[in-house]
Backbone as a printed PyTorch tensor [residue, N CA C, xyz], in Angstrom:
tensor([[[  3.1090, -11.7610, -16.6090],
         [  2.0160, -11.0760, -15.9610],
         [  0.8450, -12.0390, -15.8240]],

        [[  0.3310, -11.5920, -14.6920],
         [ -0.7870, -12.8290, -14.3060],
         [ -2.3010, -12.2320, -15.2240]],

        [[ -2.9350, -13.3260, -15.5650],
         [ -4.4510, -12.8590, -16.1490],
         [ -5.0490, -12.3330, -14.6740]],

        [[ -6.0280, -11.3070, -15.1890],
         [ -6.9760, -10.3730, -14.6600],
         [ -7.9490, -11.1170, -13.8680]],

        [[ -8.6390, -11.6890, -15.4020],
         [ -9.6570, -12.7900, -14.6360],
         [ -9.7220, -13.6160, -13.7660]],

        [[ -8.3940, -14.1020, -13.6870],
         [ -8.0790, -15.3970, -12.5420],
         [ -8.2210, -14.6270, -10.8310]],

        [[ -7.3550, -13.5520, -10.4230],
         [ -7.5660, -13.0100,  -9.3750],
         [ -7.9570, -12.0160,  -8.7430]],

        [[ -8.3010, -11.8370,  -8.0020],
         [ -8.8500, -10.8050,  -7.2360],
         [ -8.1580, -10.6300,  -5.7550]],

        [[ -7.2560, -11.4800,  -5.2110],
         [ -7.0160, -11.4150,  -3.9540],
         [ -5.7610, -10.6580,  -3.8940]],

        [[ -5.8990,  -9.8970,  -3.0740],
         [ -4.9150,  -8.7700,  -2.5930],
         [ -4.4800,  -9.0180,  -1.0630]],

        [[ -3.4020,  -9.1350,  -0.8630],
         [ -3.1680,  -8.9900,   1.1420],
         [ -1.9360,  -8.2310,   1.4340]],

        [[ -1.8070,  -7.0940,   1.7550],
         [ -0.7190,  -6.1260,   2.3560],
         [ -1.0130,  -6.1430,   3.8250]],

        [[  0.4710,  -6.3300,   4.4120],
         [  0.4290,  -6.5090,   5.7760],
         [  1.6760,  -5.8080,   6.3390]],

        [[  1.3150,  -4.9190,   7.3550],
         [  2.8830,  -4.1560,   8.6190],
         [  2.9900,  -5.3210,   8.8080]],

        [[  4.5140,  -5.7000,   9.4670],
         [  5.0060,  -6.2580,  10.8360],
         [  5.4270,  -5.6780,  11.5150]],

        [[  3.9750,  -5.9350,  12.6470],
         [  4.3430,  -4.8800,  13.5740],
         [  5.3600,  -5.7960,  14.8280]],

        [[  6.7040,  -5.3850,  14.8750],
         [  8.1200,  -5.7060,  15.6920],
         [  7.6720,  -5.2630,  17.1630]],

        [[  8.6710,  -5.4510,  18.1030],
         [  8.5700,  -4.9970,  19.3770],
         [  9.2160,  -3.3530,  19.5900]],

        [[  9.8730,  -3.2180,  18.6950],
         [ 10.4910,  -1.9800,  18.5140],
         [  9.1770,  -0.5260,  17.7950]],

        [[  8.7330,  -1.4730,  16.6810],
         [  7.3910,  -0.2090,  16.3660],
         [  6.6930,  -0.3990,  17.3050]],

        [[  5.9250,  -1.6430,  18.5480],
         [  5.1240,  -1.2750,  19.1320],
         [  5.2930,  -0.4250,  20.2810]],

        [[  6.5480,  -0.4100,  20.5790],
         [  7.6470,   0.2570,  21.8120],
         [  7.3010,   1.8150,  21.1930]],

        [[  7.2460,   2.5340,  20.4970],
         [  7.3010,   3.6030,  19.7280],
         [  5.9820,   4.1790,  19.8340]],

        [[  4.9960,   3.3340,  19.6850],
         [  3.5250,   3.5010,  19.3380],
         [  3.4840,   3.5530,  20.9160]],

        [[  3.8150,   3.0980,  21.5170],
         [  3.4230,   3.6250,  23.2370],
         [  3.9890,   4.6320,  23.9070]],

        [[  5.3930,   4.6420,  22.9730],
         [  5.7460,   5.6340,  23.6880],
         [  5.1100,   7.4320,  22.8400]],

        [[  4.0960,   7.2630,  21.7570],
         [  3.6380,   8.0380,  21.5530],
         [  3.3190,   8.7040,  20.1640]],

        [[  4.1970,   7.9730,  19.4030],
         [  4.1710,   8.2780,  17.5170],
         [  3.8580,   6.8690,  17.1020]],

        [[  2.8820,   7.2040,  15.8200],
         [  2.4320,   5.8320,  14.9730],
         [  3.5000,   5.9470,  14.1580]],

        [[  4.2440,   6.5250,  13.7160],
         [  5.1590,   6.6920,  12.6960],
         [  6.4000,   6.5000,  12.7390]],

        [[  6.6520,   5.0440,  12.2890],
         [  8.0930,   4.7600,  12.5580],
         [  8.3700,   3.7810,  11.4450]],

        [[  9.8440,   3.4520,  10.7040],
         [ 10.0420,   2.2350,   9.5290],
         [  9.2620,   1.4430,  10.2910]],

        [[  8.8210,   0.3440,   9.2100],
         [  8.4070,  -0.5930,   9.8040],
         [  8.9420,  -1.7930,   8.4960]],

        [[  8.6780,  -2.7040,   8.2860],
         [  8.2870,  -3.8800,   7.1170],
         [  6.8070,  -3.8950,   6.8800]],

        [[  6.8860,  -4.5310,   5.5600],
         [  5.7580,  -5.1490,   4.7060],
         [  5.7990,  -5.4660,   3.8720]],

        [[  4.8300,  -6.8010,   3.5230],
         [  4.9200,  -7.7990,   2.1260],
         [  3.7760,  -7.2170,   2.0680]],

        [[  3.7700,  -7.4200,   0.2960],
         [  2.6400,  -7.5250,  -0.3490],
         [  2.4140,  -9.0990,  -1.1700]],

        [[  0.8710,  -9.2680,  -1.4310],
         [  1.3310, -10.4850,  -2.3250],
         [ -0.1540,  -9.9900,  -2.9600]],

        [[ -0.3930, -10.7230,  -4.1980],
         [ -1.6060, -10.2270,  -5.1510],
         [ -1.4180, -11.3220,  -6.0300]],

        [[ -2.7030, -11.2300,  -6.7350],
         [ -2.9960, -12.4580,  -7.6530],
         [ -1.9870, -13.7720,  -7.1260]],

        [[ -1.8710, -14.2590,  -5.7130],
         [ -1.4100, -15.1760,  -5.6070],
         [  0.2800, -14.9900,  -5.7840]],

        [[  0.7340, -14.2310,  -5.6290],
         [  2.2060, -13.8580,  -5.9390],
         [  2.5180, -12.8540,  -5.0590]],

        [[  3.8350, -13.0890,  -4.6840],
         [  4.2150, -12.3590,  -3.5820],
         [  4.9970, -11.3180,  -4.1500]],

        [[  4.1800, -10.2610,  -3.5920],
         [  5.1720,  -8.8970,  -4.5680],
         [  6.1550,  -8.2360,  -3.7180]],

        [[  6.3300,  -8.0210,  -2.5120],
         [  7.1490,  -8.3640,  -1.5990],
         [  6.7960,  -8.9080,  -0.4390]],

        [[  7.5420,  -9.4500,   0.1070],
         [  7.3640, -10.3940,   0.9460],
         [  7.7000, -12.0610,   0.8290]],

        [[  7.8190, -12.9670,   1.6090],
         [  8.0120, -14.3400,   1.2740],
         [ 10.0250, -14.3620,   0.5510]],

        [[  9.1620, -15.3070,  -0.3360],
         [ 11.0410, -15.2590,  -0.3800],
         [ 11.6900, -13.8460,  -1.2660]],

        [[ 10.5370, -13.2700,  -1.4790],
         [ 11.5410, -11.5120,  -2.1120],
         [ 12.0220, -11.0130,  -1.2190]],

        [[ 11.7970, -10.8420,   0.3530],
         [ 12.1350, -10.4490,   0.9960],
         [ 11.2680,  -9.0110,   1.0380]],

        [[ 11.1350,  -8.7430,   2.7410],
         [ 10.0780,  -7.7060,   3.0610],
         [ 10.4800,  -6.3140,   2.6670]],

        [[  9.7490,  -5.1440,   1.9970],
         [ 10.2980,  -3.5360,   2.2810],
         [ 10.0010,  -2.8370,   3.2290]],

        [[ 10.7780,  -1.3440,   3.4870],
         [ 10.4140,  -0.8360,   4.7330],
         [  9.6270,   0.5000,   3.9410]],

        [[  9.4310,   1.3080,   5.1270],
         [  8.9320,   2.7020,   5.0330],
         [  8.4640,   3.2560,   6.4890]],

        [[  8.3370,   4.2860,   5.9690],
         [  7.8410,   5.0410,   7.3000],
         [  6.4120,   5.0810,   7.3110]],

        [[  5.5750,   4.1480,   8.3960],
         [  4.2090,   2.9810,   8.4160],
         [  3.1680,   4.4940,   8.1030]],

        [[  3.1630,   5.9180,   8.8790],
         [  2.4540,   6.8350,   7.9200],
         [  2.0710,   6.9690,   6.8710]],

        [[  3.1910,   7.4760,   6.3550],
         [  3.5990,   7.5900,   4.6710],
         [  2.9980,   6.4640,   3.8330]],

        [[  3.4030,   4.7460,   4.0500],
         [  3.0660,   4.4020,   3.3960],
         [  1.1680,   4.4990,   3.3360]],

        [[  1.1400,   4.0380,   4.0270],
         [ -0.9160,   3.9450,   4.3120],
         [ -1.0650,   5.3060,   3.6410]],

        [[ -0.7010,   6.3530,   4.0220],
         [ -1.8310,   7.2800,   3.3120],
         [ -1.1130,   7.8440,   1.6510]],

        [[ -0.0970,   7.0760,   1.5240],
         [  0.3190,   7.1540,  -0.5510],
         [ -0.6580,   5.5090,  -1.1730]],

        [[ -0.6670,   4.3060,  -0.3850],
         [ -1.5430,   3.6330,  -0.8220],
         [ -3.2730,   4.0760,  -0.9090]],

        [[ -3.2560,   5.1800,   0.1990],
         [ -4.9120,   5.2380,   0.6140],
         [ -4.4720,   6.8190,  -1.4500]],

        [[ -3.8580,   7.2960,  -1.3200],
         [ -3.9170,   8.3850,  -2.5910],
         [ -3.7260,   6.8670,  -4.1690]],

        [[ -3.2510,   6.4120,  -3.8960],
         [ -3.3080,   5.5800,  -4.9700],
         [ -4.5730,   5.1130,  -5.4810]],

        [[ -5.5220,   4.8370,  -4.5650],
         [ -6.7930,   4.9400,  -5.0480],
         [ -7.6990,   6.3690,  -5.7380]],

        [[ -7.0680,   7.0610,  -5.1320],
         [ -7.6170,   8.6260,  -5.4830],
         [ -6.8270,   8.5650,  -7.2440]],

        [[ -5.4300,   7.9700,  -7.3350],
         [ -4.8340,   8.4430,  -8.9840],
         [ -5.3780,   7.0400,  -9.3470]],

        [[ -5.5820,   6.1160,  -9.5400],
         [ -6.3940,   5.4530, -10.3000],
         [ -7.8450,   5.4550, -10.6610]],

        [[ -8.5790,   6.1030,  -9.8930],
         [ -9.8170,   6.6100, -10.2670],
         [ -9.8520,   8.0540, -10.7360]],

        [[ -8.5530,   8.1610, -11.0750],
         [ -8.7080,   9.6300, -12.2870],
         [ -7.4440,   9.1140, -13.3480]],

        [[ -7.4730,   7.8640, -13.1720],
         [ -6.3960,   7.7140, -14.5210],
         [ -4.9760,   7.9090, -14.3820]],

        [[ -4.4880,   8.0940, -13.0100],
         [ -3.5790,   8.5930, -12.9910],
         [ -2.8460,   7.2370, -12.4380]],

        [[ -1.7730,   7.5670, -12.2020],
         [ -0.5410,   6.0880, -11.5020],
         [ -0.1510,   6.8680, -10.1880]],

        [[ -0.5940,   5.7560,  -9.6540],
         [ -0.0550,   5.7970,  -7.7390],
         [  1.5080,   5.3920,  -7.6390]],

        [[  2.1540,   6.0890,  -6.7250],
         [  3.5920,   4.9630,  -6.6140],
         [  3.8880,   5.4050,  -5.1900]],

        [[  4.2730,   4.3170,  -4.7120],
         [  4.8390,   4.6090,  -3.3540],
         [  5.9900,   4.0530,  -3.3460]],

        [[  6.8580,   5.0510,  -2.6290],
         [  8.2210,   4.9270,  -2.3730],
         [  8.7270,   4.0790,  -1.1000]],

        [[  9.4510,   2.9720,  -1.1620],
         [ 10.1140,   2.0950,   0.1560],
         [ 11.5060,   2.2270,   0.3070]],

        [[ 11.9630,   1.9700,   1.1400],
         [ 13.2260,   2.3120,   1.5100],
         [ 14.2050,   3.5700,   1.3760]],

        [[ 13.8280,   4.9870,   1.2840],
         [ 13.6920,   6.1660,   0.4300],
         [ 14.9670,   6.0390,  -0.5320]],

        [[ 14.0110,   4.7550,  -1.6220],
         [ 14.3110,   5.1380,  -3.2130],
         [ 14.9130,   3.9060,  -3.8590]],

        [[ 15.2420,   3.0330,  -3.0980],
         [ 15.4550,   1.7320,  -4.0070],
         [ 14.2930,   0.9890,  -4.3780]],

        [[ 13.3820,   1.1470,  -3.8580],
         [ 11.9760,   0.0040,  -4.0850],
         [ 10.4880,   1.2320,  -4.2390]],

        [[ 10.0510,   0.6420,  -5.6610],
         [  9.0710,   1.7800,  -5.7610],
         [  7.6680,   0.8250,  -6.1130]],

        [[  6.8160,   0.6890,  -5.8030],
         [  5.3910,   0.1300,  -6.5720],
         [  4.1990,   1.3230,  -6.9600]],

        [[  4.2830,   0.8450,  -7.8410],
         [  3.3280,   1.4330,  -9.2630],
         [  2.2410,   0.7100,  -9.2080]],

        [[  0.9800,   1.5690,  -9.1800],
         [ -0.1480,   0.8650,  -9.3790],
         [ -0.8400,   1.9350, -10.5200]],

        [[ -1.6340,   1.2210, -11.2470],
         [ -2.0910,   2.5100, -12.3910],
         [ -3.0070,   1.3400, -13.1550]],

        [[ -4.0970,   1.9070, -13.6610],
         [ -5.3040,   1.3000, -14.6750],
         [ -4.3440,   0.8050, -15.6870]],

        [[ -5.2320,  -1.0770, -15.5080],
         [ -5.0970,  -1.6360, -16.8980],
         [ -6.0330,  -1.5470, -18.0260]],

        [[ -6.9070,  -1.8020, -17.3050],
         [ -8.2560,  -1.3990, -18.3430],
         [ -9.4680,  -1.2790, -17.6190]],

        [[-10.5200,  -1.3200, -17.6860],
         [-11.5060,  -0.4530, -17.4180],
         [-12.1740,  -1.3280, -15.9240]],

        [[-12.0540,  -2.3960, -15.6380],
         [-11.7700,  -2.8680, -14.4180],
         [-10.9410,  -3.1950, -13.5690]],

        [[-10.1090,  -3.6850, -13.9160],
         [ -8.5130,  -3.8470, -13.6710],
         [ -7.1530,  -2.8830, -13.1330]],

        [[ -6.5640,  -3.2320, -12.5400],
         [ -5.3460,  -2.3250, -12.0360],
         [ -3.9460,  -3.1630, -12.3950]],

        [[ -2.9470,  -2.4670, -12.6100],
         [ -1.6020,  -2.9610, -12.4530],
         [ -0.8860,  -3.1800, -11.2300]],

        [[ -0.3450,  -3.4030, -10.9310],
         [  0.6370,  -3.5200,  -9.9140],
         [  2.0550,  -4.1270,  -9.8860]],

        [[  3.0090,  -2.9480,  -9.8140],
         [  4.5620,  -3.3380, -10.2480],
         [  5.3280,  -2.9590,  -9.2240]],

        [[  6.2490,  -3.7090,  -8.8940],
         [  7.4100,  -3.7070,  -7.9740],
         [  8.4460,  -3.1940,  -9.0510]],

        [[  8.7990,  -2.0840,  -8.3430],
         [ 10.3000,  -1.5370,  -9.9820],
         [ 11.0260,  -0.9740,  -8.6290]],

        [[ 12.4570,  -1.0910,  -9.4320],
         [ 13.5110,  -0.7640,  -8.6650],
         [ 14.0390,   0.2970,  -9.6310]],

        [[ 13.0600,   0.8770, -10.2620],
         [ 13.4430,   2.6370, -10.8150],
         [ 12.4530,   3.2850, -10.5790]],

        [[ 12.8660,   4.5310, -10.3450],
         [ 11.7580,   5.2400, -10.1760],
         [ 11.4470,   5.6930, -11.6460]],

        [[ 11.9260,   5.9280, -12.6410],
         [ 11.3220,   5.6840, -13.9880],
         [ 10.7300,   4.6170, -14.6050]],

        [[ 11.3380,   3.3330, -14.1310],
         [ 10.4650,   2.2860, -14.3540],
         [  8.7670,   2.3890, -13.5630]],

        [[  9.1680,   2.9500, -12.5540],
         [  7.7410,   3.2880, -11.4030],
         [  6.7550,   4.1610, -12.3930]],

        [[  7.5270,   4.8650, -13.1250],
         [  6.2120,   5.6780, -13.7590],
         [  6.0780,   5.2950, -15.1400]],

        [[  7.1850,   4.7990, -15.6840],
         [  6.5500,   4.5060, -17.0460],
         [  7.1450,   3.0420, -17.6250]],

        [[  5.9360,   2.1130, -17.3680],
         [  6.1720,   0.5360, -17.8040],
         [  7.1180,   0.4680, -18.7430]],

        [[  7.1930,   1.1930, -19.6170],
         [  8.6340,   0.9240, -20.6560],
         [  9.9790,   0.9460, -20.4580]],

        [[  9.8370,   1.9070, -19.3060],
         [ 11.3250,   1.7250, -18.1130],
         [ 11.5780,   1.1140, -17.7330]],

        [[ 10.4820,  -0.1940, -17.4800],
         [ 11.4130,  -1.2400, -16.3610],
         [ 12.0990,  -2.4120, -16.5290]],

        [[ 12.8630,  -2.2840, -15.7030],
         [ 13.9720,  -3.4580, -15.6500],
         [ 13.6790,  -4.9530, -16.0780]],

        [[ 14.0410,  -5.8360, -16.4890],
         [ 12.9240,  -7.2140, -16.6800],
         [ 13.1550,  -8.1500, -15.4460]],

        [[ 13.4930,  -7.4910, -13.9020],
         [ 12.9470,  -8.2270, -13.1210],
         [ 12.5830,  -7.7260, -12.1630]],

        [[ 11.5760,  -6.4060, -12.8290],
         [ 10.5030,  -5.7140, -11.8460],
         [  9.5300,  -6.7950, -11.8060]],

        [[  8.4880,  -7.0660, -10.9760],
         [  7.5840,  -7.6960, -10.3180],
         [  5.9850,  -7.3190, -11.2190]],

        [[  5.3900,  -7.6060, -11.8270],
         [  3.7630,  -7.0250, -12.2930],
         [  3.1620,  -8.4700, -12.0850]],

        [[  1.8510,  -7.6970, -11.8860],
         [  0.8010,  -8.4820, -11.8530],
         [ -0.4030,  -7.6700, -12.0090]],

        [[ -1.8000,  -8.0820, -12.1010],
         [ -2.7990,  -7.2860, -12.6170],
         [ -4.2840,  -7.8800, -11.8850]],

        [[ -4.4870,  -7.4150, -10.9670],
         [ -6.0120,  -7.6500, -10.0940],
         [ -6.9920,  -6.6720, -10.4600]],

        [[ -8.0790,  -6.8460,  -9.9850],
         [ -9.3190,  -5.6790,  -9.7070],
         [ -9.0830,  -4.9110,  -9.5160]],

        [[ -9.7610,  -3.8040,  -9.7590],
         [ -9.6240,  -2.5930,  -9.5030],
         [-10.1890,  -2.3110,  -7.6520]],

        [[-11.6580,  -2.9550,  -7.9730],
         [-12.4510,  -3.4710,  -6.3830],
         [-11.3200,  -4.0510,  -5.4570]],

        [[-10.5730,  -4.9650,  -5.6660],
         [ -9.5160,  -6.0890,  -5.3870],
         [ -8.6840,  -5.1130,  -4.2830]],

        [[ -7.9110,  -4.3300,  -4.8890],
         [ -6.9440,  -3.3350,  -4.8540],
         [ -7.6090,  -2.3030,  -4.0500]],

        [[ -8.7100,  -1.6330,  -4.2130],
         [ -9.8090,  -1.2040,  -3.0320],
         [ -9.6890,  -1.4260,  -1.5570]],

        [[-10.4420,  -2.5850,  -1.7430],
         [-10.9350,  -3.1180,  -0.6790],
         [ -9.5770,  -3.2620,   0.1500]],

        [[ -8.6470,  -3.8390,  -0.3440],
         [ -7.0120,  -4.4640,   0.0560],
         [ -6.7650,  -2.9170,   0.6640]],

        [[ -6.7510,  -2.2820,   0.5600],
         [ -5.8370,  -0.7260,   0.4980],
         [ -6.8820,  -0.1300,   1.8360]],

        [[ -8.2750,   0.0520,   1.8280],
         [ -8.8330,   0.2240,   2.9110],
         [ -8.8500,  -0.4350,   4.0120]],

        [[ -8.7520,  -2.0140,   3.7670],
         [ -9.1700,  -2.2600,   5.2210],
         [ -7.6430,  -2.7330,   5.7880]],

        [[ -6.8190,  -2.5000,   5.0690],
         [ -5.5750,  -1.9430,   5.3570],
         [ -5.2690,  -1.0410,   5.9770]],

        [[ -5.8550,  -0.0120,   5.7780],
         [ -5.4650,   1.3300,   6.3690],
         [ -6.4870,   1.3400,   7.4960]],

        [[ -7.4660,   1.3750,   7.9950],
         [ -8.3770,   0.6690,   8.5290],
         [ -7.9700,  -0.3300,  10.0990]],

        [[ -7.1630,  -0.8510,   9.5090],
         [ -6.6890,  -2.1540,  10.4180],
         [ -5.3620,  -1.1110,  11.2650]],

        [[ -4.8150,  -0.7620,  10.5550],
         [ -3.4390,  -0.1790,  10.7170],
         [ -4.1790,   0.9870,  12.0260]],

        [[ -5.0590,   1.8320,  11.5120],
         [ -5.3330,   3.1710,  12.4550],
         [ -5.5890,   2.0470,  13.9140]],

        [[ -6.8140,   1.2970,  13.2780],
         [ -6.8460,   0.0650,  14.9440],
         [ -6.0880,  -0.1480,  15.4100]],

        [[ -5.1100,  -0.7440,  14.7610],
         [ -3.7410,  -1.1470,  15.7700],
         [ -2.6580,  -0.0420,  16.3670]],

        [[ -2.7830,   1.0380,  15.9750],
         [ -2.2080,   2.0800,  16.2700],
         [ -2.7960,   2.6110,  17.9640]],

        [[ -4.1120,   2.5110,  17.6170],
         [ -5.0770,   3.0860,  18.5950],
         [ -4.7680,   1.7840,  19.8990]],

        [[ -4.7230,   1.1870,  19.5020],
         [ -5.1070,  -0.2290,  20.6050],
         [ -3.6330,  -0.5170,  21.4040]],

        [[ -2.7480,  -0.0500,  20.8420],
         [ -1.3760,   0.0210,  21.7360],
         [ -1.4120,   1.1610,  22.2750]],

        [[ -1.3990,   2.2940,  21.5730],
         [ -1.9220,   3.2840,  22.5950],
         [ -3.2140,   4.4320,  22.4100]],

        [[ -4.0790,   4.0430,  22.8690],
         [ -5.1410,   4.7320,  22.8400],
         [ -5.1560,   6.2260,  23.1900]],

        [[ -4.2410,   7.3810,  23.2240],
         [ -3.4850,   8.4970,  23.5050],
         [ -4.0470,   8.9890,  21.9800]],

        [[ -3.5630,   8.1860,  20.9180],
         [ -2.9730,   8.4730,  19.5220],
         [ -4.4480,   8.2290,  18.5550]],

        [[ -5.6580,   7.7930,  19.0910],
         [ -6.7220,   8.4230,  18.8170],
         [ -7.2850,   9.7270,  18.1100]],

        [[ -6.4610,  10.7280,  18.5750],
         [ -6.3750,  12.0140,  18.6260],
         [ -5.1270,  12.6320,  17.2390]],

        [[ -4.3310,  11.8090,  17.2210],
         [ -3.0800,  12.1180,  16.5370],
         [ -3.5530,  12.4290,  15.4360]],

        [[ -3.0710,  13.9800,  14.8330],
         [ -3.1200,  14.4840,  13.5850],
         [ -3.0940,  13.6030,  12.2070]],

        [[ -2.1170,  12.6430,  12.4990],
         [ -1.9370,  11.6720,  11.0400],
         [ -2.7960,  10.4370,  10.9170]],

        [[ -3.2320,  10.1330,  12.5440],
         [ -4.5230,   9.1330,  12.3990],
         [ -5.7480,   9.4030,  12.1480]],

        [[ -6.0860,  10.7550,  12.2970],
         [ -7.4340,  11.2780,  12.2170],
         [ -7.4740,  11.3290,  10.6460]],

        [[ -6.2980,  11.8480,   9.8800],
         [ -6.0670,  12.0960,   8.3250],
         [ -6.3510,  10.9060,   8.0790]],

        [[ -5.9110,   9.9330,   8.2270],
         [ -5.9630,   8.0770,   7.6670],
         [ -7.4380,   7.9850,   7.5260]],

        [[ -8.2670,   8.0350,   8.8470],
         [ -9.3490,   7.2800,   8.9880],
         [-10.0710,   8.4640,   8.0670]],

        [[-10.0020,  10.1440,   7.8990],
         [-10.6930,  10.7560,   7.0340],
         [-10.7050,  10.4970,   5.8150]],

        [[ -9.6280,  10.1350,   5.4440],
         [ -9.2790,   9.9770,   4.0930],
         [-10.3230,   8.3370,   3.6200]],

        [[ -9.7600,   7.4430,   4.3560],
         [-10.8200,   6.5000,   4.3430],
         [-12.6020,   6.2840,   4.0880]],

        [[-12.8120,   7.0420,   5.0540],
         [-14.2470,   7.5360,   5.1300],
         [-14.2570,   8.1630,   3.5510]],

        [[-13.6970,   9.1560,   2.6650],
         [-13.7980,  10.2070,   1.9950],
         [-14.1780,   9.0560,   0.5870]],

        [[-12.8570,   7.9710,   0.7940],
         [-13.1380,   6.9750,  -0.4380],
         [-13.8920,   5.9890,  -0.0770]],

        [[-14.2770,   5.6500,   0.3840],
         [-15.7510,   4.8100,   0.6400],
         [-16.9200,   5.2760,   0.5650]],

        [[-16.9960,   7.0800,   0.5840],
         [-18.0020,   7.6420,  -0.2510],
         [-17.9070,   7.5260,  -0.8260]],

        [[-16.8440,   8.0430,  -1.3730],
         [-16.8670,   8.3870,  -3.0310],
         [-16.8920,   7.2500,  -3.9210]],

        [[-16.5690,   6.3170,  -3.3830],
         [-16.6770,   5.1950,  -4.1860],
         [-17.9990,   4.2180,  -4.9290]],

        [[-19.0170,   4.8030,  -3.5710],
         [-20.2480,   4.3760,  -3.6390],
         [-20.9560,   4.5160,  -4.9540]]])
């Protein structure tokens, strides 16, 4: 596990394919897509782990709730590929967050479960924030900007509310 102190940098990224952008025009933001993560300088998927999928909805707004269960103590997990690949994020200590790649979903909820070549590492709590909003953030943009129709769309309006909601509340 990486020290706390050393990082702060977080980068989660879609690839957005010709096939999701084909989709997004023809009218739904919501389709599998890929994405790496990498944190404290380590690639938690992505690079040579190789990328996970999900359905590009789902994931953004269980990362955008992961901030909501770590600021009540609780553990975020979002599900990839429905059910082989799970990441766990949950308070290390009173600034700090975890972040684990587990390939159980018991390992996903309770660190003593996991396998010894689940993935952890440990950034900011801010770190993990900021990463997760302007993530979700970026994502509603690019949604909108292929097709500007989807402005309107029930699950984009939820994204960008939900957004807005933790950037109050965070204040």
């Amino acid at each position: 596990m990486t020290s706390p102190n050393q990082h702060t940098n977080v980068k989660i990224n879609f690839h957005y394919d010709k096939q999701y952008r084909e989709h997004v025009s023809e009218g739904s933001p919501d389709r599998w897509i890929d994405m790496s993560l990498s944190a404290a300088g380590e690639d938690i998927y992505g690079g040579s782990r190789g990328v996970v999928t999900g359905s590009a909805c789902v994931i953004v707004l269980d990362l955008l709730d992961s901030i909501e269960a770590i600021r009540s103590n609780d553990r975020g997990i979002i599900t990839f590929d429905d059910g082989p690949s799970w990441l766990s994020i949950a308070k290390y200590d009173e600034s700090t967050v975890e972040i684990a790649a587990c390939h159980t979903l018991k390992g996903a909820k309770n660190p003593k479960n996991r396998l010894d070549i689940s993935r952890t590492t440990v950034v900011t709590q801010q770190a993990w924030e900021e990463a997760v909003l302007e993530f979700s953030r970026k994502f509603s943009d690019k949604v909108t900007d292929i097709n500007p129709s989807l402005s309107n769309h029930e699950t984009i309006e939820q994204i960008r509310e939900k957004v807005n909601t933790l950037i109050r509340s965070g204040e």
